[in-house]
Every structure is written in C-alpha cells, then in structure tokens.
C-alpha positions as CSV (number, residue, x, y, z in Angstrom):
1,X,-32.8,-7.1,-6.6
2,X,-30.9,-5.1,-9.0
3,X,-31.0,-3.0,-11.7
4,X,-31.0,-4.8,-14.9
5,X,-27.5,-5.1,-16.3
6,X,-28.1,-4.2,-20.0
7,X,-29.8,-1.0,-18.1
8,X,-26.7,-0.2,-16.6
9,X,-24.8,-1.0,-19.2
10,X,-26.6,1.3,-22.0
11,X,-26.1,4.2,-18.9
12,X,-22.5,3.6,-19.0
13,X,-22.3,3.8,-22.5
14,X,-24.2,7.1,-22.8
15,X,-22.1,8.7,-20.2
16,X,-19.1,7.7,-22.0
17,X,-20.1,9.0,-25.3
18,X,-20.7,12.5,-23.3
19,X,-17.5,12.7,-21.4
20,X,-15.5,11.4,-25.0
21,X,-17.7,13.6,-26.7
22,X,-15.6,16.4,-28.8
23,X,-18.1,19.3,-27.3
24,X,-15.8,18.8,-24.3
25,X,-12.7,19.4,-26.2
26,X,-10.9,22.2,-25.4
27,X,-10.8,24.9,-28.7
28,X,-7.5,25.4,-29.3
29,X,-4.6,22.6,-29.4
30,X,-1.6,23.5,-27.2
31,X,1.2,21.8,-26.2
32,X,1.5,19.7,-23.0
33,X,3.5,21.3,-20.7
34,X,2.4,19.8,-17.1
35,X,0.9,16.2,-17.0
36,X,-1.0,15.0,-13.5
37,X,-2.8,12.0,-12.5
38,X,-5.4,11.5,-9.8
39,X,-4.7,8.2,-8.6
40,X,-8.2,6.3,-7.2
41,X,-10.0,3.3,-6.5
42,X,-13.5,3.3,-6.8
43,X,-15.7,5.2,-4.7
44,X,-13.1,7.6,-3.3
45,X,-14.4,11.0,-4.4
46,X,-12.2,10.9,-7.4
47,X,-15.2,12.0,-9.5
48,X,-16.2,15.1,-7.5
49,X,-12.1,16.0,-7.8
50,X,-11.8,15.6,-11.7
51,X,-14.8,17.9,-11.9
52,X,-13.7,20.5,-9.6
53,X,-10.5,20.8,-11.8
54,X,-12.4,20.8,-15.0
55,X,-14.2,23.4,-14.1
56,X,-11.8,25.5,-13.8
57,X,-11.0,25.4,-17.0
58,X,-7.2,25.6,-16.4
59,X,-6.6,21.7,-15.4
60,X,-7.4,20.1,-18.5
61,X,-10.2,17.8,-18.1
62,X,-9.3,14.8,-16.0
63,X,-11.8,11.6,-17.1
64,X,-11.1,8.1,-16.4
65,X,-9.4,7.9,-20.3
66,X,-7.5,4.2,-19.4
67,X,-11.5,2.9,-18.8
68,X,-11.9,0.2,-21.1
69,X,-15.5,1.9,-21.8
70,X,-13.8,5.1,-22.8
71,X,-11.4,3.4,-24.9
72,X,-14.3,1.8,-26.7
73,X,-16.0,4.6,-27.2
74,X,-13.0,6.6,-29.1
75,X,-12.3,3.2,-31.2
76,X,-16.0,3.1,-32.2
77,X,-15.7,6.9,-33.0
78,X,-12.8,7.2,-34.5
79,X,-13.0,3.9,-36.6
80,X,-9.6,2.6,-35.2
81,X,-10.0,-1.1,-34.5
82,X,-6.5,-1.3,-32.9
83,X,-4.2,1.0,-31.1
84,X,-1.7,1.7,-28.7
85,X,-1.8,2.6,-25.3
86,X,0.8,5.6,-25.6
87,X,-0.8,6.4,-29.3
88,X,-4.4,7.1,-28.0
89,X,-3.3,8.4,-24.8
90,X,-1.0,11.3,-27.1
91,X,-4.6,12.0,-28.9
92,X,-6.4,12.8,-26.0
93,X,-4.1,15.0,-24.7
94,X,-4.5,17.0,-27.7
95,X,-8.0,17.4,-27.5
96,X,-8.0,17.9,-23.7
97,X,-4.8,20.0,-22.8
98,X,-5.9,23.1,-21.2
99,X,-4.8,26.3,-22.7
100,X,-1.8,26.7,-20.4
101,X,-0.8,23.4,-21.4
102,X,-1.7,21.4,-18.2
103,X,-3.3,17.7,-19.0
104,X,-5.2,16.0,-16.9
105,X,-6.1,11.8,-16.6
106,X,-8.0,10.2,-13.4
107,X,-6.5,6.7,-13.2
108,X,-7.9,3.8,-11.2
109,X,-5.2,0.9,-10.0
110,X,-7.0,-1.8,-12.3
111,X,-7.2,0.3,-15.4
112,X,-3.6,-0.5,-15.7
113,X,-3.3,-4.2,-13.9
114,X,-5.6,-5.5,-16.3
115,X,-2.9,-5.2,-18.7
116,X,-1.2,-7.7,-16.7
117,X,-0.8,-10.9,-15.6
118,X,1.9,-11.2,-12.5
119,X,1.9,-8.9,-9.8
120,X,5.6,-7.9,-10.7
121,X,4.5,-6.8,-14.1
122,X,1.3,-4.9,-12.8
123,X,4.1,-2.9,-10.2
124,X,6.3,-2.3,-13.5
125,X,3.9,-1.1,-15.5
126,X,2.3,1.4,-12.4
127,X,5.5,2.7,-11.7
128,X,6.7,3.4,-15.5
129,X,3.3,5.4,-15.9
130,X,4.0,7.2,-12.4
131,X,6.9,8.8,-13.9
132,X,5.6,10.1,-16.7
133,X,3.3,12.4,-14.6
134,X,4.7,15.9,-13.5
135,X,2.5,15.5,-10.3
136,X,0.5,12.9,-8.7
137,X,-3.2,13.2,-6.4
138,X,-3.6,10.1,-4.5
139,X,-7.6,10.0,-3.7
140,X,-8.4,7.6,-0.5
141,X,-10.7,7.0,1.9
142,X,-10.6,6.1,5.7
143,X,-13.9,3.9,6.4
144,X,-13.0,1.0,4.0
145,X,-15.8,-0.5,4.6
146,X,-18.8,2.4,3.8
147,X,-16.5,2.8,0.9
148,X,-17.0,-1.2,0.0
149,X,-20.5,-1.0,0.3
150,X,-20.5,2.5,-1.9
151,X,-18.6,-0.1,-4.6
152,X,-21.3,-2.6,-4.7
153,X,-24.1,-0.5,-4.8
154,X,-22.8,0.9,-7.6
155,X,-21.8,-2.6,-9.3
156,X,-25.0,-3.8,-8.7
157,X,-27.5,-0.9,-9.7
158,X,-25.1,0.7,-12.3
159,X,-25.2,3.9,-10.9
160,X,-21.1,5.3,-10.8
161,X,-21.9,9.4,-10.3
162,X,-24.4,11.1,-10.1
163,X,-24.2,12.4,-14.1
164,X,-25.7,8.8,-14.8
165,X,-29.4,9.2,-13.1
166,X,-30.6,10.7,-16.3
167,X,-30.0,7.8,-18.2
168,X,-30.8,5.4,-15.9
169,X,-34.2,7.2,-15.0
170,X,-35.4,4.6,-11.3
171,X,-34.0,5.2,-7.6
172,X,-31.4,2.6,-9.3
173,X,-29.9,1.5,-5.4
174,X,-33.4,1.3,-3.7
175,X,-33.7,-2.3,-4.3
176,X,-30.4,-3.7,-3.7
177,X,-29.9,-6.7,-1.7
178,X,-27.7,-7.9,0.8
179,X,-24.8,-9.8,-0.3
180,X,-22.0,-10.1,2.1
181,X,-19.6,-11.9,-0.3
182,X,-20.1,-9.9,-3.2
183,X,-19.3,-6.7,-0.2
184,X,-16.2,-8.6,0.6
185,X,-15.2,-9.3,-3.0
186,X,-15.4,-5.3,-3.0
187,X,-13.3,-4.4,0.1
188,X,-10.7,-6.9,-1.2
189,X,-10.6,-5.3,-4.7
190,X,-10.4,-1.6,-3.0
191,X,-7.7,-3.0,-0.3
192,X,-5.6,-4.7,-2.7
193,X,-5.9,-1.8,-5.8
194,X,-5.1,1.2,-3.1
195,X,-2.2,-1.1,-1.8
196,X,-1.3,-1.4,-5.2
197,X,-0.9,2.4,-5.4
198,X,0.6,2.7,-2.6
199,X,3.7,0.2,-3.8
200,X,4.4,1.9,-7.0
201,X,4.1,5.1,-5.7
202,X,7.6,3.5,-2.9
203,X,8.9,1.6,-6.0
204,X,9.0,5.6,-8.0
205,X,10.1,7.5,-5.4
206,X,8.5,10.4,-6.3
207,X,6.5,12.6,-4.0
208,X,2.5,13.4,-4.4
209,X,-0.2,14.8,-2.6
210,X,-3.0,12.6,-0.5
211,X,-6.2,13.6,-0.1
212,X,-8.9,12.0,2.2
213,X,-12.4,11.2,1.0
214,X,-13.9,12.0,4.3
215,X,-12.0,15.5,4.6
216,X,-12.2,16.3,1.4
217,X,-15.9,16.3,1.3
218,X,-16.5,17.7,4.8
219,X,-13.9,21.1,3.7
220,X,-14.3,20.7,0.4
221,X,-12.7,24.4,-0.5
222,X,-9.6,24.0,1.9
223,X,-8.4,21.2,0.3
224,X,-9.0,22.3,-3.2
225,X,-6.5,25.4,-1.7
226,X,-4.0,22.2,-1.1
227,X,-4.8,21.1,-4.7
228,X,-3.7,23.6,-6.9
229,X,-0.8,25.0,-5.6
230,X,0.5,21.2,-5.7
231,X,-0.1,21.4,-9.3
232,X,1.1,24.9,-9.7
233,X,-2.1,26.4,-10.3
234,X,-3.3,29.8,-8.5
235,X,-5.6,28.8,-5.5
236,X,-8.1,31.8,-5.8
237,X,-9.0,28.8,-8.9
238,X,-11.3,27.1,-6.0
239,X,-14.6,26.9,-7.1
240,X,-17.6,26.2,-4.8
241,X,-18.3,22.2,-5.0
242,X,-20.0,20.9,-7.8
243,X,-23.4,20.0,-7.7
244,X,-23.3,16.4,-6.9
245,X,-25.9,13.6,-5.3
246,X,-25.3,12.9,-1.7
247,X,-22.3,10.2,-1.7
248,X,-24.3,7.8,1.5
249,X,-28.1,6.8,0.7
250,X,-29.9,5.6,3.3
251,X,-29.7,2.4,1.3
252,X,-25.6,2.1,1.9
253,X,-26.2,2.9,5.6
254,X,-28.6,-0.1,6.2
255,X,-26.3,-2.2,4.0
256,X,-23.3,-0.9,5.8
257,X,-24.7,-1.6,9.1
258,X,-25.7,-5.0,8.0
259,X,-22.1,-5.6,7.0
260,X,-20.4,-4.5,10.2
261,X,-22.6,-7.2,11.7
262,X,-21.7,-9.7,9.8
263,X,-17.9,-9.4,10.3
264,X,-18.5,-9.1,13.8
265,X,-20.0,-12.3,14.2
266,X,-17.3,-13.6,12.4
C-alpha cells in the first residue's frame, strides 16, 4: 500500500513553493559569470550535492529549475501562462546567481527528453544544453539496483528528500509493497536516462567531473575537496554534510533483497 497520491502530490507542491520561494533569492543581482550543472538521475545523491553547494553561499543555489513542478510553480507565481525555456531559465539566474557570479541548476536526463520525441532529438537537445555550462558534475551510482528500489519507494510513497517529511507528516515508505515490474520499470528508466547522459556528454566533447553515490556519501568532505576546485571555488568552502535522513530504510533493504531474488530466479 502506498501513500495516497493527492498526499504526495500536495508535498511536492509545498516543497516547490519553498525551494521557488523568493526568501531563497540571493539579495543582490549580479551578473553570471560561471554556469555549472549537476547532471543526475533520480536517487543518486544529487540532492545532498545541490545543498552542500548552496550552503556555501558561493555556488548559487542549484534546484532541479527544468522540473515541470518548479516550472509550474514560477508560472502560477509570476502569472505567466506561457514561456520560454531560455526566457525563464535567464530569470532564475537572476534571482539565484551567487554574488561572485557563479549559477547553479541540478538537471535530471528526462527534464530535458520530455521535450522530445526521437532519441536523435533528445541527444541534440542534451548536448546543446551541455555546452552552455562552464562545468559539468555527473552524479551516479554503482548498485543500480538499491538505487531502483530507492526510485520506487519514492514514486510510490511521495517521499523525494528528506525536506518533504514535514509535509507529508506518516513513515510515508513503511507500507510499500512489492512490485517487481513497477522496480524494473525503474532500473530501466535510471539505465536508460544515465546512458542518456553519458552519450551527450561523448557527443559534446567536453570534459566533467564524476562523482559516485556510494563514495560520495561514505567520504563525504573529500569529494566535496574534488568539487570545488572543479568549479574554481576555494576548497576550505567544504562544509560538514548536511543534515539529511539516512538514504537506505530498512524498508528498501527488504525490498531490495526481494528484488535480487526475483532476477535471480529469472
């Protein structure tokens, strides 16, 4: 059983509205002078990333601003029915450049695919939006599978980071059930979306830095040292990790476990 969708939908919706919100807005408008992406699929520690650099207050503030949810949220607050990708992109950045000038967007692969209908198009438009970034923080993760079953949980409870318990107010992944399609569904989308990445990032040519999930989370500090001379930031910007809920419950584990079963029976 799982959380009730309008539940998880009105949780989504408040967390938007907080991360949009113009209290997070950096005070003073300055001009872009170093753009970087984190480049994700769900469930790789992208989250725990964007808010290490936000923290620092010298990264800009690197949300998920390509979301269709976000996007909502700044048309219902601003009024616009209609815009442009590049338009509202160029209005963000003036609210969340940093005041050295650095911007900041986490990206996940289907953010931009939806836009698209052919595989060929989906590579253009990834690889056009590649370029425009001064640097590039490709986010992945090892155990595809823990990762898969991380995805459905939070497709099926509503639960995307830890910021959303508050709004969600249950244990929102106690109940979910096992669903070995649905988890495949999942492990296809992350395969396929990372792949994705991984083509445009060929089809650029342009270097980045990759970061595991797995190591990332286990030395957190030594590869936020990795992070932000990449971006030409001063390391001694490290911050301890943020507070964040523990990324496996003893839910995913079961489920997980259950999984691995399941594939091995063929």
């Amino acid at each position: 059983m799982s959380l009730n969708r309008s539940t998880a939908a009105v949780a989504s919706r408040l967390w938007n509205h907080e991360m949009m919100a113009t209290s997070r807005d950096f005070n003073e408008r300055t001009e872009v002078k170093l753009r970087y992406a984190i480049l994700s699929v769900p469930r790789s520690g992208s989250t725990l990333l964007s808010r290490a650099l936000y923290e620092t207050r010298m990264a800009g503030d690197p949300h998920e601003y390509l979301n269709p949810a976000a996007i909502a949220v700044h048309q219902e607050a601003s009024g616009a029915a209609s815009m442009t990708v590049d338009a509202y992109l160029r209005e963000i950045e003036a609210r969340r450049t940093s005041s050295n000038g650095y911007f900041g967007i986490k990206v996940h692969y289907f953010h931009l695919s939806r836009l698209c209908d052919t595989v060929e198009k989906k590579l253009r438009v990834a690889t056009h939006f590649l370029r425009q970034q001064d640097r590039r923080v490709l986010i992945t993760r090892r155990d595809k599978i823990a990762q898969a079953i991380s995805y459905y949980i939070a497709r099926q409870s509503g639960r995307w980071t830890s910021e959303h318990e508050r709004h969600l107010q249950t244990d929102a992944d106690a109940n979910v059930s096992f669903d070995p399609v649905a988890i495949a569904r999942c492990l296809q989308r992350i395969i396929e979306d990372e792949d994705g990445w991984r083509r445009a990032l060929s089809s650029a040519g342009l270097p980045y830095l990759e970061i595991f999930f797995e190591d990332f989370v286990t030395s957190y500090r030594v590869h936020m040292e990795k992070v932000f001379p990449y971006l030409g930031l001063d390391s001694i910007l490290a911050t301890s990790q943020p507070a964040m809920a523990p990324t496996t419950s003893i839910q995913a584990k079961k489920l997980g476990e259950q999984f691995r079963r399941y594939l091995a029976l063929g």
